[in-house]
DRENVEXMI-194545 format. One record per residue (C-alpha): x, y, z; chain; residue in one letter. Coordinates in pm, 1 decimal. Each point is the difference from the previous one (the first is absolute). Layout:
<pts>
+----------+----------+----------+---+---+
|       px |       py |       pz | c | r |
+----------+----------+----------+---+---+
|        X |        Y |        Z | A | a |
...
+----------+----------+----------+---+---+
</pts>
This chain:
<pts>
+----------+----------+----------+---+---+
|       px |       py |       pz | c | r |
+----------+----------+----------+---+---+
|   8955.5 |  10918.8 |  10094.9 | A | x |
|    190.4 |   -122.0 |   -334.9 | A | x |
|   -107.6 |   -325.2 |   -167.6 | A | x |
|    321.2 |   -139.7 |   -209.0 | A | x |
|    -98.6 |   -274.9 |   -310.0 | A | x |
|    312.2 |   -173.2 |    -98.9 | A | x |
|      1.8 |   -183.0 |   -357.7 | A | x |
|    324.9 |   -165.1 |   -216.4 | A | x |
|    138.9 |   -260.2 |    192.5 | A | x |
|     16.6 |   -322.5 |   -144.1 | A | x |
|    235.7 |   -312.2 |    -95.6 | A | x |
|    336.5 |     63.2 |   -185.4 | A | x |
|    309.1 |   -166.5 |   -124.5 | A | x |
|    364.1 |     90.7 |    141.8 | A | x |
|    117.1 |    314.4 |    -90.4 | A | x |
|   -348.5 |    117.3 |   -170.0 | A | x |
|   -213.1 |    302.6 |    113.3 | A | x |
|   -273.8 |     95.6 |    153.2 | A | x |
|   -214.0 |    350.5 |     85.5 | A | x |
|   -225.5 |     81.0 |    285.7 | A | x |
|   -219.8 |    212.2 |     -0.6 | A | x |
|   -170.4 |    187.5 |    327.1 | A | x |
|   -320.8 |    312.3 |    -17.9 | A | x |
|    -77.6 |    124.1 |    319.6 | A | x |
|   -343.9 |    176.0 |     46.5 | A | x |
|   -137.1 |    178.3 |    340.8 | A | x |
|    198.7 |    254.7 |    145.5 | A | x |
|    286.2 |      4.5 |   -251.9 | A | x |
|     54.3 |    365.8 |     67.7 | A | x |
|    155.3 |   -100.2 |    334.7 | A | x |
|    234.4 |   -273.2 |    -88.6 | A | x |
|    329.4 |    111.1 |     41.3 | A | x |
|    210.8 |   -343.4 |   -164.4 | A | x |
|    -99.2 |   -340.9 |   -134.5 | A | x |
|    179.3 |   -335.7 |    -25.6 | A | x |
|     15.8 |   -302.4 |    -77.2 | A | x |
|     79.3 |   -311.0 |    252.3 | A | x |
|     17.2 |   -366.6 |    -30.9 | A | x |
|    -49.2 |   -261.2 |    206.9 | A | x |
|    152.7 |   -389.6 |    -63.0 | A | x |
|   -113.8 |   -306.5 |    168.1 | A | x |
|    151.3 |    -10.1 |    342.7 | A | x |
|    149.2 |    298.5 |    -22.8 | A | x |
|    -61.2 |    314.3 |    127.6 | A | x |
|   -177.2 |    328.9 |   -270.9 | A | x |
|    289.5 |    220.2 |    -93.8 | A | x |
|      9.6 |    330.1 |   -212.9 | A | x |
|     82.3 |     -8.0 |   -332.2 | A | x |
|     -2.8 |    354.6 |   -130.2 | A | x |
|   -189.7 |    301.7 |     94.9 | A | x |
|    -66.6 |    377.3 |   -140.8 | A | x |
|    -65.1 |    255.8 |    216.7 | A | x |
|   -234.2 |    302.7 |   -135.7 | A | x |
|    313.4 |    162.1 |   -101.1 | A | x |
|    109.2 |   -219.2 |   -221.0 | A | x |
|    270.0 |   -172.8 |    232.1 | A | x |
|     38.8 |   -367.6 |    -71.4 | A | x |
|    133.9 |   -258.1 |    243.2 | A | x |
|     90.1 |   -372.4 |    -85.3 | A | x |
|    105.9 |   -326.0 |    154.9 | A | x |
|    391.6 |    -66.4 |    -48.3 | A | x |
|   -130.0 |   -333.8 |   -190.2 | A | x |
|   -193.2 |    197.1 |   -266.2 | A | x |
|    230.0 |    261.6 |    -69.6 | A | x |
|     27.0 |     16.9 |   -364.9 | A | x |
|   -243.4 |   -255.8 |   -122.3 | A | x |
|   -358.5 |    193.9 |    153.8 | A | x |
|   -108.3 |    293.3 |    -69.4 | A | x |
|   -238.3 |    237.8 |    194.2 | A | x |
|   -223.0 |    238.2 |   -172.3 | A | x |
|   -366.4 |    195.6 |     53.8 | A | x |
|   -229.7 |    195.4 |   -197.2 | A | x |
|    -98.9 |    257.9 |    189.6 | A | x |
|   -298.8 |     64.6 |   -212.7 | A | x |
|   -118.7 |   -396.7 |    -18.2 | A | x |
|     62.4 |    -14.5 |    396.8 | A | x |
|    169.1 |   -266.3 |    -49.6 | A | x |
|    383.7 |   -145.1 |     82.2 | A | x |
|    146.5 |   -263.6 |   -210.9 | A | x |
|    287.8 |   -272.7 |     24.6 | A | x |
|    185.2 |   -102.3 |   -286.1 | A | x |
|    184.3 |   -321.4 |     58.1 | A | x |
|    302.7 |    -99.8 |   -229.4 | A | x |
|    232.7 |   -292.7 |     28.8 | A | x |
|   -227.3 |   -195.0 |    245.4 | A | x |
|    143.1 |   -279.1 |    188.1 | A | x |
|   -168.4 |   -285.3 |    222.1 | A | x |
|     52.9 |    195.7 |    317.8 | A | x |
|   -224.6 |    288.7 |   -104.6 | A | x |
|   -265.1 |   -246.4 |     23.5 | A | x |
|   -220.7 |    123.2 |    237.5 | A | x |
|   -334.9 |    168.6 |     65.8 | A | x |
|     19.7 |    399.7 |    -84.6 | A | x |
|   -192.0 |    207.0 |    191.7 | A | x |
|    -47.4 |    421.0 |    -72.2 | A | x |
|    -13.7 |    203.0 |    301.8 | A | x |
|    -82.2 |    354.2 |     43.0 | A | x |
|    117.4 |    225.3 |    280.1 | A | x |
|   -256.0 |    267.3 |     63.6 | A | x |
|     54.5 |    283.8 |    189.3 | A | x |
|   -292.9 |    158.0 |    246.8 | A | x |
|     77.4 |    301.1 |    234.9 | A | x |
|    344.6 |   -145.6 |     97.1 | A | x |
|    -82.8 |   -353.9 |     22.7 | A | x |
|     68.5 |   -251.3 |   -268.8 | A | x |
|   -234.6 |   -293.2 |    -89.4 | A | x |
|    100.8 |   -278.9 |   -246.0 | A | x |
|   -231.6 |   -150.9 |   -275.7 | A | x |
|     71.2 |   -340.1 |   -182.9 | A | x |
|   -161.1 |   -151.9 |   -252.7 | A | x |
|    -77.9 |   -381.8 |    -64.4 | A | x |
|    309.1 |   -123.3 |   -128.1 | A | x |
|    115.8 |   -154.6 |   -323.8 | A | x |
|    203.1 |   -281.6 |    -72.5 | A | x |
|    295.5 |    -39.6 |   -158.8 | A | x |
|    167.4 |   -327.2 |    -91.1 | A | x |
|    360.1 |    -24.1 |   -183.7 | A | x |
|     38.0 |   -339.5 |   -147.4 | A | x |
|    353.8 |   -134.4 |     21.8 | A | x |
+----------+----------+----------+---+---+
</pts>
């Protein structure tokens, strides 16, 4: 079992910035990536970015250049730094961990934090 505890979201202007922060506890020893998703009203949760345990990052085509996936290895924890923010990031941001258990995979989330981009 992992246990994720998302903090940073919050409300923010047009092209401002934001940080969110995510420390897993449990079994961190068998996660093998973490990510970060977000989910709109009436829409369906999509991936933002995600690092695998190697270090391999992964974004949305959206977020290219503006967020920025990192993780502390020693803090067990995965951040997202979010530059240039625009209305349409407004959304719900949820971290997920993908932990991996004698071949089978089994996904954590944690509560969600909200993010609002004021136009």
């Amino acid at each position: 079992q992992v246990q994720l505890v998302e903090s940073g979201g919050g409300l923010v202007q047009t092209g401002g910035s934001l940080m969110l922060s995510c420390v897993a506890s449990g079994s961190i020893s068998s996660i093998k990536s973490m990510g970060w998703y977000r989910q709109a009203p009436g829409k369906q949760r999509e991936l933002v970015a995600d690092i695998t345990r190697g270090g391999k990052t992964n974004y949305l085509d959206s977020v290219k250049g503006r967020f920025t996936i990192s993780r502390d290895i020693a803090k067990n924890s995965v951040y997202l730094q979010m530059n240039s923010l625009k209305p349409e990031d407004t959304a719900v941001y949820y971290c997920k961990a993908t932990e991996l258990d004698n071949l089978m995979t089994f996904d954590f989330w944690g509560q969600g934090t909200q993010v609002t981009v004021s136009s």
